[in-house]
N, C-alpha and C positions, 0 to 999 in steps of 0.2 A: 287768873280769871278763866272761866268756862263757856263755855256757850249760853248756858243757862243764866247768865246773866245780863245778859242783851235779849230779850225778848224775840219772837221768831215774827211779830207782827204787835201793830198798835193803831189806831186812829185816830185820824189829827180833823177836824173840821168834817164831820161827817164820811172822810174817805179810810176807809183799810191800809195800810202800807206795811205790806209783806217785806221783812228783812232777809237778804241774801247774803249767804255767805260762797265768796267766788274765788276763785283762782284768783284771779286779775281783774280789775277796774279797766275803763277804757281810757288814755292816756296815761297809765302807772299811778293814776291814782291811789291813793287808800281807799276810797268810798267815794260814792255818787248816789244824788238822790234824784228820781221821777216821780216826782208825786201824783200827777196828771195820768201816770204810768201804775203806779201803786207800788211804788217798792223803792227800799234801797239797796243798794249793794256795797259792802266790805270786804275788801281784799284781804286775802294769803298772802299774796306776795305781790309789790310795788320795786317801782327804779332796778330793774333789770331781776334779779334774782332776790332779792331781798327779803326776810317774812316780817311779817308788821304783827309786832310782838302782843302779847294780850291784852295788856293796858291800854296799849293805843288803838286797836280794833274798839274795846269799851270805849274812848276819847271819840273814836269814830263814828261810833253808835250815836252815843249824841250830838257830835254835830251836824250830819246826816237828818238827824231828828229837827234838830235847830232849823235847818232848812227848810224841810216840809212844813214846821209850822208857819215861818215867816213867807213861804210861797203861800201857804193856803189865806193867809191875812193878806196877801197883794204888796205887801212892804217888798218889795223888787229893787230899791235902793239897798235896804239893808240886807234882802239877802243874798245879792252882788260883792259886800263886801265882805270878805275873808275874813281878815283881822277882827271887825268886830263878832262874825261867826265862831272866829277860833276861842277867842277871847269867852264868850259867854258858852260854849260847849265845855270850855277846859274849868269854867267857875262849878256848873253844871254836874259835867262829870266828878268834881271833888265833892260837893254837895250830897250825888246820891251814892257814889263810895261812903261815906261817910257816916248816911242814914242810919240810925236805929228803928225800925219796925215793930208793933210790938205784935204780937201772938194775938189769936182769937181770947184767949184765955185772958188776957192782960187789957183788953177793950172793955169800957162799961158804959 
């Protein structure tokens, strides 16, 4: 996976959320989201030295994503809980790996 496949920004409910790519999250995270803030951030590196391989930066991406919509809906119950966060980022991230696309050319 490349950079290019995580978008560098996208908007959830009206607001911009600039995507960061950082050294480190704040507690070793892999990612964090501030939606309130506009952005999220995806770590290089988490749990002391470690790089957070490419696939999971993309798994990060979306549920990073996952977050900010569910904050911007006010759902605060569900987007408190992790597990169902991981759960539908990891259904997610297999979904748009998966996509087929078609071309301008291939649209009628």
């Amino acid at each position: 996976m490349t950079y290019t496949e995580i978008p560098s920004c996208y908007n959830v409910g009206g607001t911009t959320i600039e995507v960061k790519m950082v050294e480190r999250c704040d507690d070793n995270c892999v990612g964090m989201s501030l939606t309130c803030s506009g952005y999220i951030e995806i770590a290089e590196k988490y749990n002391k030295d470690r790089l957070q391989s490419a696939s999971s930066k993309k798994n990060t991406f979306y549920h990073e994503l996952v977050h900010t919509i569910l904050d911007t809906m006010g759902e605060t119950e569900l987007n408190n809980n992790e597990r169902f966060v991981n759960c539908f980022a990891g259904f997610l991230t297999e979904a748009m790996s998966k996509a087929v696309f078609l071309n301008e050319d291939e649209k009628q």
